[in-house]
C-alpha positions in Angstrom: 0.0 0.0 0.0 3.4 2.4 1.1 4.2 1.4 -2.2 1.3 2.4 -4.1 1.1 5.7 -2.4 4.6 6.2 -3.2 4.5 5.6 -7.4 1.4 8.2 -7.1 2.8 10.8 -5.5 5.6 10.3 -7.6 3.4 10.6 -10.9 1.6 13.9 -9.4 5.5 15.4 -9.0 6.3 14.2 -12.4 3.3 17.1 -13.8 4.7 20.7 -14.1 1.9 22.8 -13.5 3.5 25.4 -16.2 3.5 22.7 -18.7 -0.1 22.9 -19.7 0.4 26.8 -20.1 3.7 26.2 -22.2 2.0 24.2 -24.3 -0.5 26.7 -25.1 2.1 29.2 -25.7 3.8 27.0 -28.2 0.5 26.5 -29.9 0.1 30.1 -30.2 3.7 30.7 -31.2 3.0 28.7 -33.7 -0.3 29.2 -35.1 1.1 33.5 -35.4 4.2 32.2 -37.3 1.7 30.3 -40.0 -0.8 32.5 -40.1 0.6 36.4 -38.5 1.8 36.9 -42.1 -1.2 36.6 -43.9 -3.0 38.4 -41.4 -0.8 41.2 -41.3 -0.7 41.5 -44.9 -4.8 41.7 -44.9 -4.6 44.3 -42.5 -2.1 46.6 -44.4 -4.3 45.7 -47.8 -7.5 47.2 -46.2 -5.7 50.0 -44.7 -3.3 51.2 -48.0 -5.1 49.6 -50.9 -8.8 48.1 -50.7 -11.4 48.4 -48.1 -14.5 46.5 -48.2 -17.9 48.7 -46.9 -21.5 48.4 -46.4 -24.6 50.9 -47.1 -26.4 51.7 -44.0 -29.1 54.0 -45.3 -30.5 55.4 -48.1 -28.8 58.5 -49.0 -27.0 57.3 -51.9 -30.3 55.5 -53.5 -30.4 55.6 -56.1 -26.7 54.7 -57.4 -26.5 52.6 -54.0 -28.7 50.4 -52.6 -29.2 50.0 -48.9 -27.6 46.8 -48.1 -24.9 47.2 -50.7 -21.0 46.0 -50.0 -18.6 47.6 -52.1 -15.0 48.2 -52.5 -13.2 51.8 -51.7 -10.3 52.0 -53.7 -7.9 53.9 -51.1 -5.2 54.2 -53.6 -7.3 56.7 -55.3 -5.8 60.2 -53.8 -2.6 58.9 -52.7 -1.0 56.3 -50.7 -0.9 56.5 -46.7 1.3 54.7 -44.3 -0.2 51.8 -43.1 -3.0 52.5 -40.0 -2.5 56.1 -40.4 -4.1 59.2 -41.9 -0.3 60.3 -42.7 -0.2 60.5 -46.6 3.2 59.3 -48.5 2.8 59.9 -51.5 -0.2 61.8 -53.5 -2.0 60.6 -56.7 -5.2 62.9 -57.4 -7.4 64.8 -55.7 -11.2 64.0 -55.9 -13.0 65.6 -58.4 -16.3 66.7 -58.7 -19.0 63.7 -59.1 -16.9 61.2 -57.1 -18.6 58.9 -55.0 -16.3 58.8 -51.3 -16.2 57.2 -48.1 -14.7 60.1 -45.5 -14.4 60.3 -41.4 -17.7 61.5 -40.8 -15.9 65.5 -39.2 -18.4 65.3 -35.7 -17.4 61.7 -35.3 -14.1 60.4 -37.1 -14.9 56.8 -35.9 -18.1 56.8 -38.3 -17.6 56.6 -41.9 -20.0 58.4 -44.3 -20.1 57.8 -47.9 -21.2 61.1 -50.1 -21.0 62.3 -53.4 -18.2 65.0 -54.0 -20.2 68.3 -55.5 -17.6 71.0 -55.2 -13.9 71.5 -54.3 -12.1 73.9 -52.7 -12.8 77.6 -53.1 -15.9 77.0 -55.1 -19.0 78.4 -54.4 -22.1 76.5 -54.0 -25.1 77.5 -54.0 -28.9 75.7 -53.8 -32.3 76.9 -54.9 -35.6 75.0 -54.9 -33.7 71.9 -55.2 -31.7 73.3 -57.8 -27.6 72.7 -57.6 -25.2 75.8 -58.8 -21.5 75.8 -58.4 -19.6 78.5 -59.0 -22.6 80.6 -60.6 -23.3 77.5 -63.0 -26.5 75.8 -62.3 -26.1 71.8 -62.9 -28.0 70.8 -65.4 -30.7 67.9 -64.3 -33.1 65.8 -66.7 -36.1 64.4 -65.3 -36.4 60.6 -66.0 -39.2 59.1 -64.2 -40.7 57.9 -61.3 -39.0 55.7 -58.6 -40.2 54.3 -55.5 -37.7 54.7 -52.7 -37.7 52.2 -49.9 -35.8 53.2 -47.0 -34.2 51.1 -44.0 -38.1 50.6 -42.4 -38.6 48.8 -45.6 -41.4 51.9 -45.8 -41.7 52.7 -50.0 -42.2 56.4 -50.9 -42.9 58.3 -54.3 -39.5 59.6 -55.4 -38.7 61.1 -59.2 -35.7 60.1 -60.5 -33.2 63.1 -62.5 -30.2 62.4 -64.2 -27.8 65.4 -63.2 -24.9 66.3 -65.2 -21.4 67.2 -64.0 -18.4 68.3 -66.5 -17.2 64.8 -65.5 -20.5 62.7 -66.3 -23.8 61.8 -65.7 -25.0 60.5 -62.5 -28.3 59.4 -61.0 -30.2 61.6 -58.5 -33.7 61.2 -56.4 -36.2 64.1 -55.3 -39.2 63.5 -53.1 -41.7 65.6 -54.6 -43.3 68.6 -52.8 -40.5 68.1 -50.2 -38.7 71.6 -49.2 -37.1 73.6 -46.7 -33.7 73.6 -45.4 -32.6 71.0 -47.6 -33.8 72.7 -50.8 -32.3 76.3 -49.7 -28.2 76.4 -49.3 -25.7 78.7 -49.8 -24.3 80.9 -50.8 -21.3 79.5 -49.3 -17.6 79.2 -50.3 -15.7 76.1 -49.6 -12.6 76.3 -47.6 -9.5 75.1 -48.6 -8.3 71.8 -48.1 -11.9 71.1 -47.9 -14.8 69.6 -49.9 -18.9 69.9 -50.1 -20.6 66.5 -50.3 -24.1 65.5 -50.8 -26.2 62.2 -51.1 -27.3 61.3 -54.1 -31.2 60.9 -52.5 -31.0 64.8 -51.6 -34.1 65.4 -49.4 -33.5 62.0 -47.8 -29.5 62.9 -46.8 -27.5 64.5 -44.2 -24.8 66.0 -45.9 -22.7 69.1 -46.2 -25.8 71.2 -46.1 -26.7 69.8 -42.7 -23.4 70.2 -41.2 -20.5 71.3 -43.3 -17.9 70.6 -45.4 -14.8 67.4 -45.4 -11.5 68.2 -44.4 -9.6 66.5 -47.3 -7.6 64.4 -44.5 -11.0 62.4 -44.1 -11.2 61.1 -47.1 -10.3 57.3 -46.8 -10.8 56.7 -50.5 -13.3 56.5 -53.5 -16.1 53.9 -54.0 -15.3 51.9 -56.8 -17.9 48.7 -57.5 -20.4 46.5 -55.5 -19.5 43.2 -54.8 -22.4 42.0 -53.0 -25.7 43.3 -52.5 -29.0 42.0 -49.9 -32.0 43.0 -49.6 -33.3 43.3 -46.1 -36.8 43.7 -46.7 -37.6 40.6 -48.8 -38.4 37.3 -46.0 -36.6 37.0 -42.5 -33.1 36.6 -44.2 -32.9 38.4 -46.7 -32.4 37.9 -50.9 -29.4 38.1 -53.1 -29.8 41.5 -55.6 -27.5 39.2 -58.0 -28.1 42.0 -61.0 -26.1 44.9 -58.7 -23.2 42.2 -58.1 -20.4 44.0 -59.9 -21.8 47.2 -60.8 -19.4 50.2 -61.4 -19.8 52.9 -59.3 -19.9 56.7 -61.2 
């Protein structure tokens, strides 16, 4: 029985308490030496390159669909060091008509994603729903009716314009009858290093007539293409909008 007792004991002495613990660290070693790479590479891609986004809400109906997931190219205006707003070398600077994902000002840990409408020093001005820059009023074509359906899944009337800039055509939506502070802007003159955005469904979007302009420093890059898209509103999951997979965004 002495004898017993003693090979027990002996097997309990023989079990480092630290050895379950090293174990785990080796594991972990490990696993960061296979995999730390990759990850690290990821991160650096999303935060220099590429940067995968969803819509929210509906001020960018019509060219984006709530429940879209694009891509925001953050090559666009230059490249930044890694995890950082710190730019290394610039490329462009947006122009009027590009779609962007910025640091909402009030809140930089919110990202926004507007339409770019004028750039520094211009002028910007808005009557009865009617978009002038720089004295110039932007020409917009009626198109037809559209029926907006916002993040309630509750539809209302819209009309849907195409509005010209000297860079393209683009989509736009008005809620008819709807004015006020919206529909009335301006004049106001864009600082520098600054921009003035707007959604693209302009009485259903807080933009820079709600509460100012970007600081160019914001901008984390330029919406480039949806790669996925879901409709909310359709069953308790959800449907595939497989006809807006890969549409380019302009």
């Amino acid at each position: 029985m002495a004898e017993n007792k003693k090979d027990l004991d002996e097997l309990l002495d023989d079990e480092d308490p630290g050895s379950t613990g090293e174990r785990a660290g080796a594991w972990l070693w490990d696993l960061l030496k296979t995999w730390g790479p990759a990850l690290l590479a990821v991160l650096v891609i999303r935060s220099v390159v590429a940067e995968p986004f969803r819509i929210p809400s509906g001020s960018m109906v019509p060219t984006l669909e709530i429940g879209d997931y694009i891509i925001v190219n953050k090559f666009s205006y230059g490249l930044h060091f890694p995890f950082t707003t710190h730019q290394l070398v610039p490329v462009g600077d947006p122009e009027r008509g590009d779609i962007i994902v910025f640091r909402f000002p009030a809140d930089p840990k919110v990202d926004y994603i507007k339409r770019v409408v004028a750039l520094p020093g211009d002028e910007v001005l808005v009557r009865r729903n009617v978009l002038h820059v720089n004295g110039e009023r932007v020409e917009k074509e009626y198109v037809e009716g559209y029926n907006f359906v916002d993040d309630n899944c509750t539809p209302s009337p819209t009309e849907l314009y195409s509005e010209t800039f000297a860079e393209g055509p683009h989509t736009i939506l008005y809620s008819p009858g709807t004015g006020g502070r919206l529909s009335e802007f301006g004049p106001f003159t864009v600082p520098a290093d600054e921009i003035f955005v707007m959604g693209d469904n302009r009485d259903n979007s807080s933009d820079s007539r709600a509460w100012g302009t970007v600081p160019m420093v914001n901008i984390k890059g330029r919406a480039m293409v949806v790669w996925l898209s879901w409709d909310h509103c359709t069953g308790k999951v959800g449907t595939l909008r497989l006809s807006r997979f890969g549409t380019v965004l302009k």
